[in-house]
Steps between C-alpha positions, in 0.01 A plus 500: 500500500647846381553709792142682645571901555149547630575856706316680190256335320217700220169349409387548198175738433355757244346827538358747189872578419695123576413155362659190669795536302518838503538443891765254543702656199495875765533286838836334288634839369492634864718195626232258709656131388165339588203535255170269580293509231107499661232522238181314679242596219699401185405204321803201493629646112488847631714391797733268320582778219553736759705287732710452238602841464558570830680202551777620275526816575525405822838291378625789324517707835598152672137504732324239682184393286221386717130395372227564711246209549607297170689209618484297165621823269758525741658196397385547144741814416747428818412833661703525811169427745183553579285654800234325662213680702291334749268330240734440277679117433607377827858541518602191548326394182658790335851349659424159341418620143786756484773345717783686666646724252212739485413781765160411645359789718197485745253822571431504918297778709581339834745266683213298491494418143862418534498236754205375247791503235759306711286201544555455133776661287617851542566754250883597473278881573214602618298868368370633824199738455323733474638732645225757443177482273615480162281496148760273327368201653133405564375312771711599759614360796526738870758748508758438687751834575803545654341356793400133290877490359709573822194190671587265181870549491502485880298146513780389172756578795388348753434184333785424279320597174778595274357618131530825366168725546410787239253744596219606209228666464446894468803584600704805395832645521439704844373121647785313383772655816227402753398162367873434452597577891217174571761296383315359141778400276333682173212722365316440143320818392276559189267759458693740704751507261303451161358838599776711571538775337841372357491109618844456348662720757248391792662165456843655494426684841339181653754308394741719685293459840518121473881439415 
């Protein structure tokens, strides 16, 4: 498995100015290494013509690929991994159909849904959210805060639980410093960057705060 720099992760969304690829392509430019490309409403050609695209231009700027949800195209075009949310494939399923050389991670909004996750097969990470209301996902789990982070990571302590934790979910730049002091290893942002005013050079700035 290629090495997972998970610290700064984009998903992919559109607004009137962005497609998909429009947003991975400005997330690259401004330096993230991480691209997931999320597109829950497209139909299986529109996702596999678009995953292709993203997928190498993610290997021209040497990025981490990672499908959200599609285990099987995945494997098809050898992205780098996919993202599973709580009703996704099972991860251990996931595991078994795309063995260890691919990056499986696992969506959580509690330590609860962790110790769920250890029973079976964990993710090699785990996106930790939301960390406010956000309109780039729908159905929504609670909101968790500073005050759900520093309660997760502190239970991960405690207990030995040793994966890396990503926060997501509405967060932007003037949230990263304080999610960052609760001890989560990485943050994935979307929207917040999408609709800067220059998202090129809010990724550069970000960027800056995480490294």
């Amino acid at each position: 498995m290629k090495p997972i720099n998970y610290q700064l992760q984009f998903i992919t969304h559109y607004n009137s100015k962005y497609s998909y690829i429009d947003s991975a392509k400005l997330a690259l430019e401004g330096g993230c290494r991480w691209i997931q490309l999320r597109m829950k409403e497209a139909d299986d050609a529109l996702l596999e013509t678009t995953a292709v695209i993203v997928q190498q231009m993610c290997k021209a700027y040497g990025a981490t690929f990672i499908i959200d949800d599609n285990v099987l195209l995945t494997k098809k075009i050898q992205a780098d991994g996919v993202h599973l949310g709580k009703n996704d494939m099972p991860i251990a399923e996931a595991r078994k159909i795309l063995g260890d050389s691919y990056i499986i991670g696992g969506t959580v909004n509690s330590y609860d849904d962790i110790t769920r996750m250890a029973k079976t097969t964990l993710p090699d990470y785990l996106g930790c959210g939301p960390f406010r209301f956000t309109t780039t996902k729908q159905h929504l789990s609670p909101i968790l805060g500073l005050e759900g982070y520093k309660n997760i990571v502190r239970q991960m302590q405690e207990n030995s639980v040793r994966i890396p934790i990503v926060a997501i979910g509405g967060i932007t730049k003037e949230d990263i410093a304080p999610i960052m002091a609760c001890n989560v290893n990485g943050i994935a942002l979307s929207g917040s960057v999408l609709n800067a005013i220059n998202p090129v050079k809010e990724m550069e700035e970000i960027k800056k705060m995480i490294f």
